[in-house]
C-alpha positions in Angstrom: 198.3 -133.4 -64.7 196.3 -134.0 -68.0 196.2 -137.5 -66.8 194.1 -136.5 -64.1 192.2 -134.0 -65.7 191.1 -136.6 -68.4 190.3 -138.8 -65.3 187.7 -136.5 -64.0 185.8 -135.8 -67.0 185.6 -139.6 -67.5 184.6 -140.2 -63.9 182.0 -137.2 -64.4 180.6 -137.9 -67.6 180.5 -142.1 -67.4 179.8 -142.9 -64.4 176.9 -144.2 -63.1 175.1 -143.9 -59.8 175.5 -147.0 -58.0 172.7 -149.0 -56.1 174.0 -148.2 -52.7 173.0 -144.2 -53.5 170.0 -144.2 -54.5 167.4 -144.0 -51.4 164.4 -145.7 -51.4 161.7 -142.2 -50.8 159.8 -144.5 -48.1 163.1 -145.4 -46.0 163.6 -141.8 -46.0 159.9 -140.9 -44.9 160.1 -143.3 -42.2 163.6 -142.0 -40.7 162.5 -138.3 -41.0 159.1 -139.1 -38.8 161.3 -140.9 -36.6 163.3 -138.2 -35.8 160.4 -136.2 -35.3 158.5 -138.2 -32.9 161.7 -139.0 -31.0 162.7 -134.6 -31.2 158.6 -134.1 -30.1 158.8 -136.3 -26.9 162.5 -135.2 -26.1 160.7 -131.4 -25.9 158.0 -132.2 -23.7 160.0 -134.0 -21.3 161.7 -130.4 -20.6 158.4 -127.9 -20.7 159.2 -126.2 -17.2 156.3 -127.6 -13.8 154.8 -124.6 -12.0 157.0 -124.5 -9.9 159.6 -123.4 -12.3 156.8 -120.7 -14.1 156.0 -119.7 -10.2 159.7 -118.3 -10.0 160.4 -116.8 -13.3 157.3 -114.8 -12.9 158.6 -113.6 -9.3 161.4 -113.2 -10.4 160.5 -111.1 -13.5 158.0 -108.9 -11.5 158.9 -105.6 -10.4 159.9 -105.4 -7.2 158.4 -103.7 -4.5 160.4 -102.3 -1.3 163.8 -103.2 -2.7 165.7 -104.3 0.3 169.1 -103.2 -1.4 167.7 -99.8 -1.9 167.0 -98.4 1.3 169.5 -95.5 1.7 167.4 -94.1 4.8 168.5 -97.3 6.9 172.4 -97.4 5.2 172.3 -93.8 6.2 171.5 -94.2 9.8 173.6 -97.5 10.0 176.8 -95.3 8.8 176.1 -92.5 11.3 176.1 -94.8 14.2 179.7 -96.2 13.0 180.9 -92.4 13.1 181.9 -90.1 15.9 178.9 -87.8 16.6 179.9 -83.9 16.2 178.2 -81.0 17.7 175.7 -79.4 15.3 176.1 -76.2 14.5 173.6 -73.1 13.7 175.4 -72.4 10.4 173.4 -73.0 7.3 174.9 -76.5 5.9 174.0 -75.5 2.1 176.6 -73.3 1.6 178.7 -76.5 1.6 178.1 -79.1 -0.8 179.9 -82.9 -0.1 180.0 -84.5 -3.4 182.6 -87.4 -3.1 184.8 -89.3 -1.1 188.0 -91.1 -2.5 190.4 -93.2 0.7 194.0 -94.0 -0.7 195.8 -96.5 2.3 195.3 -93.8 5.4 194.8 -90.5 3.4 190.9 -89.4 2.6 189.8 -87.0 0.5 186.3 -85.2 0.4 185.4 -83.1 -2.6 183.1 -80.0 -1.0 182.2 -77.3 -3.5 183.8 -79.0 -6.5 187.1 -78.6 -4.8 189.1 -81.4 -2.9 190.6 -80.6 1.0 192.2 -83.5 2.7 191.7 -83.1 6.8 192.7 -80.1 8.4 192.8 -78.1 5.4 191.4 -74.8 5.2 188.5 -74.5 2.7 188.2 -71.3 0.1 185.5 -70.1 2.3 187.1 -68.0 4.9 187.1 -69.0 8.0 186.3 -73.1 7.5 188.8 -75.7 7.4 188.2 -79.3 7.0 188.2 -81.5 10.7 187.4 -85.1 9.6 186.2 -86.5 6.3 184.1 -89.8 6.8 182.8 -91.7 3.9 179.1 -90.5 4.1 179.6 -87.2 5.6 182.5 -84.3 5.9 183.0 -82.2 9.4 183.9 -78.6 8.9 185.0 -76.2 11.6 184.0 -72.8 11.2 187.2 -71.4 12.9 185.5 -68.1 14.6 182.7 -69.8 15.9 184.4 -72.9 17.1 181.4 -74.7 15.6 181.6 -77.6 13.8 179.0 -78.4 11.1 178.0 -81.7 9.6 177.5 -81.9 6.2 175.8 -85.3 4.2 177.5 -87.1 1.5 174.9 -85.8 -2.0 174.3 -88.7 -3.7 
């Protein structure tokens, strides 16, 4: 160990740099403009045409008339997949539809904070739960014979 540590000192302290590492300053201007003509011409090559500005700035502009977002036409396209129900003369804000959850055959409609399953009876005398669909509920008002249609609240 000694023998190596005496090594190192010597090699540290005596030695001399040898031809091969010293760098000419020129050599080493020329290589580093070089490199950055060659870097310079490799960027403009990829600068985006117009056409490729034209659609980032589409597609970075706000959007206007989302087709996604039209709930009126989802709305009236999920009505027409449903059974129609009578309507009834019962005010439909004394029931609120707040979620729907389907597990294999069995649905489940949260109205009023509470979750009924089909042809449950609601807390509301009277009511009971006749079909649950995913965007709206069917309740019968048992006296009346009525039913009333109540929307899914989004």
């Amino acid at each position: 160990m000694a023998a190596v540590i005496c090594y190192g000192v010597y090699d540290f302290i005596f030695s001399k740099p040898k031809k091969t590492d010293i760098v000419n300053p020129a050599v080493k201007s020329a290589d580093l403009s070089a490199f950055v003509n060659e870097f310079t011409a490799s960027i403009a090559k990829d600068l985006p045409n117009k056409f490729d500005m034209y659609i980032v700035s589409r597609a970075e502009a706000k959007w206007v008339g989302n087709p996604f977002n039209d709930t009126k036409f989802y709305t009236s396209w999920k009505m027409t997949k449903e059974p129609a129900a009578q309507a009834s003369a019962v005010p439909k804000d004394v029931f609120t539809y707040t979620g729907y959850m389907e597990a294999g055959a069995k649905r489940i409609a949260i109205i009023n904070g509470t979750e009924y399953g089909a042809g449950e009876a609601l807390d509301i005398q009277g009511y009971a739960v006749k079909a649950i669909y995913p965007s709206r509920v069917v309740i019968l008002n048992k006296r009346e014979k009525r039913t009333i249609n109540v929307l899914l609240q989004e």
